[in-house]
Biotite code that builds the C-alpha atoms (Angstrom):
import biotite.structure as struc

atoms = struc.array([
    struc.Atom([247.520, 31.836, -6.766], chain_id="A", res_id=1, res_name="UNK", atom_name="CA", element="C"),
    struc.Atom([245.127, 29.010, -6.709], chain_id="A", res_id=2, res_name="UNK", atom_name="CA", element="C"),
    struc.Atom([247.450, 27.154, -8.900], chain_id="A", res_id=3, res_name="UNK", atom_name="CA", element="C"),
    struc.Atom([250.039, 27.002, -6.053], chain_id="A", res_id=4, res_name="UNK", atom_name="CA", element="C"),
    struc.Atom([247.881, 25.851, -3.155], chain_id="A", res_id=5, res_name="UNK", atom_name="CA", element="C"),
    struc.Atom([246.348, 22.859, -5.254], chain_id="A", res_id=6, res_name="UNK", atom_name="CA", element="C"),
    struc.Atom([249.295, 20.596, -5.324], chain_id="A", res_id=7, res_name="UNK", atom_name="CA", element="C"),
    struc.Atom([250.027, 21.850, -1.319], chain_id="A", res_id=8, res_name="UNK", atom_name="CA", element="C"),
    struc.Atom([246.461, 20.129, -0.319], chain_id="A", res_id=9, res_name="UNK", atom_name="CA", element="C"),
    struc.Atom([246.725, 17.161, -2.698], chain_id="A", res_id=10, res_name="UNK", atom_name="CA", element="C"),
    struc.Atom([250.636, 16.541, -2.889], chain_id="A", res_id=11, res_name="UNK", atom_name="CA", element="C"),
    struc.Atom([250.009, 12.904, -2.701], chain_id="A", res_id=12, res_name="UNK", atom_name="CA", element="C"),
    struc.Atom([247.947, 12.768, -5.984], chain_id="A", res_id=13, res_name="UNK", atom_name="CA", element="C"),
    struc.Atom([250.321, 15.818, -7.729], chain_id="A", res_id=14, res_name="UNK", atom_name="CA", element="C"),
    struc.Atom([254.054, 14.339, -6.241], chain_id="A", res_id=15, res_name="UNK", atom_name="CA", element="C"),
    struc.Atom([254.955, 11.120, -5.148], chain_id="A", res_id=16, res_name="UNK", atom_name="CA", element="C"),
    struc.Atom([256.198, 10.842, -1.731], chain_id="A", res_id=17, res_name="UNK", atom_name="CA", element="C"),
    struc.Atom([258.202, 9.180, 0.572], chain_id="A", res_id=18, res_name="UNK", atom_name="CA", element="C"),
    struc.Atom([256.386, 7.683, 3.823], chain_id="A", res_id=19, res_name="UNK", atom_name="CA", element="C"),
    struc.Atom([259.320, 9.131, 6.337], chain_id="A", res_id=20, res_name="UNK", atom_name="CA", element="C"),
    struc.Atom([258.133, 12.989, 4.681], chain_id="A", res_id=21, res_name="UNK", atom_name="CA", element="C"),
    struc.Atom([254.639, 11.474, 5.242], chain_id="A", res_id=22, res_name="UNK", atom_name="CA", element="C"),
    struc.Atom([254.598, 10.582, 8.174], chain_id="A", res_id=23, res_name="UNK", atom_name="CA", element="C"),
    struc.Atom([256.686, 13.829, 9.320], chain_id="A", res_id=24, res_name="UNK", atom_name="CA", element="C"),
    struc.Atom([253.936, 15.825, 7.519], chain_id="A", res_id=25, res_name="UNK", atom_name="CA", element="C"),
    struc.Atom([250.845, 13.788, 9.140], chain_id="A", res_id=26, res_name="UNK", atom_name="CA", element="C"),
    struc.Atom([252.489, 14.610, 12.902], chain_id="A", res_id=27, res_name="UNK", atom_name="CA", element="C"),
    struc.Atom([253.437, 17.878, 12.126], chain_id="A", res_id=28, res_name="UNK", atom_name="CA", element="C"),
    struc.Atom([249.645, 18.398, 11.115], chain_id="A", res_id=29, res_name="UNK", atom_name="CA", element="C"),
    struc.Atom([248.692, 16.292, 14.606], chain_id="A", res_id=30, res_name="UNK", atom_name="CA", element="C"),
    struc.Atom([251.183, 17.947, 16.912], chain_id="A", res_id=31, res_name="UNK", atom_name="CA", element="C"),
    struc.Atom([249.583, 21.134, 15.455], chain_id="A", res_id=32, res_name="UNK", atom_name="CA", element="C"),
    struc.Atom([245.991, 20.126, 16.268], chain_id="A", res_id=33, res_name="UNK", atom_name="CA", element="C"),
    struc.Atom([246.644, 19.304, 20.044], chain_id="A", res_id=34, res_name="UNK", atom_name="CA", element="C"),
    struc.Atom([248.536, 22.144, 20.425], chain_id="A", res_id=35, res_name="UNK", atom_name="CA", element="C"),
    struc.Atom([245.574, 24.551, 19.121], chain_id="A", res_id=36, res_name="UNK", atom_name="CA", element="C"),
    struc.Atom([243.298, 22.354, 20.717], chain_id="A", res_id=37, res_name="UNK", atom_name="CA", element="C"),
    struc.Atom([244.869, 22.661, 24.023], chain_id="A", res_id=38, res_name="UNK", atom_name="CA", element="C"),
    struc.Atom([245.453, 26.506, 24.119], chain_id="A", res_id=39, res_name="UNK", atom_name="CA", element="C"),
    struc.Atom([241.441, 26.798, 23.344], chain_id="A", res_id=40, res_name="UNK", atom_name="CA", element="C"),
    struc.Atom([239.993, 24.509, 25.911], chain_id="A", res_id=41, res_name="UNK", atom_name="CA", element="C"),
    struc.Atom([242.553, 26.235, 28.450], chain_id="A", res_id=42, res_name="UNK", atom_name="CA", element="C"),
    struc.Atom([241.067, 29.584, 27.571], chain_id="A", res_id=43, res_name="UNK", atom_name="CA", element="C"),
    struc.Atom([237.674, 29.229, 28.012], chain_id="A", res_id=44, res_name="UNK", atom_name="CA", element="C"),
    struc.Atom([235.730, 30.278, 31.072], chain_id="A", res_id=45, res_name="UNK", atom_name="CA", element="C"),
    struc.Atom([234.165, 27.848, 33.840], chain_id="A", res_id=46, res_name="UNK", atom_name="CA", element="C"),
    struc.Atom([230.755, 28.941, 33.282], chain_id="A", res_id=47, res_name="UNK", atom_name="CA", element="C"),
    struc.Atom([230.695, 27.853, 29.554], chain_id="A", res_id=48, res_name="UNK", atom_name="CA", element="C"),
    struc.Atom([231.895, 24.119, 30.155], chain_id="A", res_id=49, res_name="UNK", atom_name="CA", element="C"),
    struc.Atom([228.434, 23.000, 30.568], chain_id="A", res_id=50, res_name="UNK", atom_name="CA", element="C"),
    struc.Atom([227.699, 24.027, 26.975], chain_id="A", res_id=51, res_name="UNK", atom_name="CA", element="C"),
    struc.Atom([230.785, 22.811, 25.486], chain_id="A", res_id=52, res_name="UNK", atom_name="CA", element="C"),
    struc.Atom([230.354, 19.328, 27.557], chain_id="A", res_id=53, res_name="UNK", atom_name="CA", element="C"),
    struc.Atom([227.401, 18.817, 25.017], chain_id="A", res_id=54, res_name="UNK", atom_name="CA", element="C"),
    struc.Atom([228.630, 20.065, 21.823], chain_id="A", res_id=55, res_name="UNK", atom_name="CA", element="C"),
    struc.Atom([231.125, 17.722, 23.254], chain_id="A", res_id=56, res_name="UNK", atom_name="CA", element="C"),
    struc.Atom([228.714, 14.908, 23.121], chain_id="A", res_id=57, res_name="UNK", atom_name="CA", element="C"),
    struc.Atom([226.889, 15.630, 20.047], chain_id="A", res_id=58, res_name="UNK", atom_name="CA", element="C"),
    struc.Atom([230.775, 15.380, 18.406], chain_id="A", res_id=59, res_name="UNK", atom_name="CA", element="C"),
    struc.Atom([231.184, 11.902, 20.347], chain_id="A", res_id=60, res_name="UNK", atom_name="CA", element="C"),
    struc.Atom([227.660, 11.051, 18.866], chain_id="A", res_id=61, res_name="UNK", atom_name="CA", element="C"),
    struc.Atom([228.768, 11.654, 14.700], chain_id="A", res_id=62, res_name="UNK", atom_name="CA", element="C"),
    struc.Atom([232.009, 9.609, 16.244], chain_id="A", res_id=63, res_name="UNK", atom_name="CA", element="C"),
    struc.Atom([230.088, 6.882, 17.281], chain_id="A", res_id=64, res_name="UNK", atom_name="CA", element="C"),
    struc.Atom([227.984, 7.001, 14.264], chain_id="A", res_id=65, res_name="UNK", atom_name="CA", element="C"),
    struc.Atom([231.008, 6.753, 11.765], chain_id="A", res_id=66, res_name="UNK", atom_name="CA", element="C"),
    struc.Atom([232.538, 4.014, 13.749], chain_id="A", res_id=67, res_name="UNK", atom_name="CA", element="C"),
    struc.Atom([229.312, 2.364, 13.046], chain_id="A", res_id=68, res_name="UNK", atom_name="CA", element="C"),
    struc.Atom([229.670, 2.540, 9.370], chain_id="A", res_id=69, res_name="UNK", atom_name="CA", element="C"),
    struc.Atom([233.312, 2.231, 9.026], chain_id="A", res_id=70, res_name="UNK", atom_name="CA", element="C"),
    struc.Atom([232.862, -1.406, 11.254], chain_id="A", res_id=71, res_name="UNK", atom_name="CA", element="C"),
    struc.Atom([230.113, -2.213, 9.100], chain_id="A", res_id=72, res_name="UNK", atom_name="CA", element="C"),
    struc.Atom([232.496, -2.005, 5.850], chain_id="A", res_id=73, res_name="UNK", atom_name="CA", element="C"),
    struc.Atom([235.081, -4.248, 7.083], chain_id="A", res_id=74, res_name="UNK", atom_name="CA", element="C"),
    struc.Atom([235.672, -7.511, 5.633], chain_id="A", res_id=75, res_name="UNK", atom_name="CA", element="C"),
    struc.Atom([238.723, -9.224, 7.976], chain_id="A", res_id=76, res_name="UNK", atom_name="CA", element="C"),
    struc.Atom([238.211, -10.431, 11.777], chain_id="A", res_id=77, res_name="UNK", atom_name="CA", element="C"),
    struc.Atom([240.515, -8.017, 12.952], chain_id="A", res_id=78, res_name="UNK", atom_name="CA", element="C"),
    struc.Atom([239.012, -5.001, 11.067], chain_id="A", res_id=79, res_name="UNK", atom_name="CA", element="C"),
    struc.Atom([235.646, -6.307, 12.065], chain_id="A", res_id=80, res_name="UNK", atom_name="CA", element="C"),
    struc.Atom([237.257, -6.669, 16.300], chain_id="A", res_id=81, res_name="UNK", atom_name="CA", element="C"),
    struc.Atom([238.793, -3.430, 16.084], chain_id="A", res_id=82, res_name="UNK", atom_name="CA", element="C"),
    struc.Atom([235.784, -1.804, 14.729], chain_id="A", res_id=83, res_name="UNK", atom_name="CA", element="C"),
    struc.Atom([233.606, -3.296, 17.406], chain_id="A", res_id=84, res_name="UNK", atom_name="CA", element="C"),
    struc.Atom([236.126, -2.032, 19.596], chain_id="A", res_id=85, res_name="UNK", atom_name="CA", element="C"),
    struc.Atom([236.068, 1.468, 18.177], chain_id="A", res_id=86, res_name="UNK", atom_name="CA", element="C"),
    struc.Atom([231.815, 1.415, 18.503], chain_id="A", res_id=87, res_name="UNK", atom_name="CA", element="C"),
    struc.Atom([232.027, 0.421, 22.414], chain_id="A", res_id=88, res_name="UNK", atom_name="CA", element="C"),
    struc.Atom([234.362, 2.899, 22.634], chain_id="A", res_id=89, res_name="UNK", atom_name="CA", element="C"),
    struc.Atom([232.623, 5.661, 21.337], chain_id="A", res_id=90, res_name="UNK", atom_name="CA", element="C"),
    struc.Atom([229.045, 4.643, 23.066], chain_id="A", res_id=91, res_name="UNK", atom_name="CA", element="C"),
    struc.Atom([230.688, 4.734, 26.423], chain_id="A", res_id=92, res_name="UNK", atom_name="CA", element="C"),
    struc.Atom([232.034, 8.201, 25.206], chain_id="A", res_id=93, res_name="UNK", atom_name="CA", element="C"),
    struc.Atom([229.121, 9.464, 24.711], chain_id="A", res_id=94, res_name="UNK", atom_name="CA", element="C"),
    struc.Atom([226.951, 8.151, 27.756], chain_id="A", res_id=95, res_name="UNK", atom_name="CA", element="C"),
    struc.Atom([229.686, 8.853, 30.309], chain_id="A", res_id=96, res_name="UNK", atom_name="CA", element="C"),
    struc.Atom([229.666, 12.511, 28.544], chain_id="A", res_id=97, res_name="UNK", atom_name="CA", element="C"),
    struc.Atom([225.663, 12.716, 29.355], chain_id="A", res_id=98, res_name="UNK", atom_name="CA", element="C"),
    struc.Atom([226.739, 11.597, 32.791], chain_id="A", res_id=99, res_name="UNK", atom_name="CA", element="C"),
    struc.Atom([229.035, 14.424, 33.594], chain_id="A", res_id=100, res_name="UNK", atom_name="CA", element="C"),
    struc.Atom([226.676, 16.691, 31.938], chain_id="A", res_id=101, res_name="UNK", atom_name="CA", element="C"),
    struc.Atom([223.588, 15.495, 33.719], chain_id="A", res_id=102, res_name="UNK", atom_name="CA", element="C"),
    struc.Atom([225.877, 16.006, 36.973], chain_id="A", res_id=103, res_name="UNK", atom_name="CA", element="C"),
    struc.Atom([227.560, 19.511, 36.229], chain_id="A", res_id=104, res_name="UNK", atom_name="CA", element="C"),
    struc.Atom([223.587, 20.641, 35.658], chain_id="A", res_id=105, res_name="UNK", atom_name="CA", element="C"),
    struc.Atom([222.376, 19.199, 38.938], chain_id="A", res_id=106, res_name="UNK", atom_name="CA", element="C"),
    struc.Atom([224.771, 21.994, 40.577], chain_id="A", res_id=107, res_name="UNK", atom_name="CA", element="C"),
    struc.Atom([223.037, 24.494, 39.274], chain_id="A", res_id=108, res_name="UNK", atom_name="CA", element="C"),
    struc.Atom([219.946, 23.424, 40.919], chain_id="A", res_id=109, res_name="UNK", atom_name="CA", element="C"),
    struc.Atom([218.798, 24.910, 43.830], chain_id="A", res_id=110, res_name="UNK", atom_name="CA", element="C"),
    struc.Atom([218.658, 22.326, 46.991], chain_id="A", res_id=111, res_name="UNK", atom_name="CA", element="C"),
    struc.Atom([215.302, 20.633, 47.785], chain_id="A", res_id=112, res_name="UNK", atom_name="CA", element="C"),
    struc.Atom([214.841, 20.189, 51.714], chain_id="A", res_id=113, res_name="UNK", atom_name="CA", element="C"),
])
């Protein structure tokens, strides 16, 4: 058994392959992902999206923190711009996710007169 799922998780190094199957593969896999991704966010209930807002943020965070690293390994201008790019991107992420957080706790506050 294990000797059949080896060359399914690393076909590339096992077969060669063309990019069209590649590519079909790669957005079969993506396609996939939203799809899951979409019928668990739809199912869970208001009073845990506080919670998930900053799991939400710590994943944003380890985003932000690769971006760093992969930016910081790039050699061209264009890597290096898109990399910046990809760390602004991820910092405003993650603030604007403490942000809604911050606000979405406020309403559980009681009022001050």
């Amino acid at each position: 058994m294990p000797s059949l799922i080896v060359p399914l998780l690393f076909a590339d190094a096992v077969l060669p392959e063309d990019p069209a199957s590649r590519f079909i593969r790669l957005l079969t896999v993506f396609l996939l992902a939203m799809w899951v991704g979409f019928e668990v966010i739809t199912k869970v209930p208001q009073r845990l999206h506080t919670p998930l807002t900053s799991g939400s943020n710590a994943i944003s965070g380890i985003t932000a923190v690769g971006a760093i690293v992969v930016a910081g390994a790039l050699t061209t201008g264009a890597g290096t711009l898109l990399g910046f790019l990809a760390v602004v991107l991820a910092m405003i992420n993650v603030a604007g996710g403490f942000v809604v957080t911050h606000r979405m706790l406020e309403m559980f506050q009681p009022k001050k007169k």
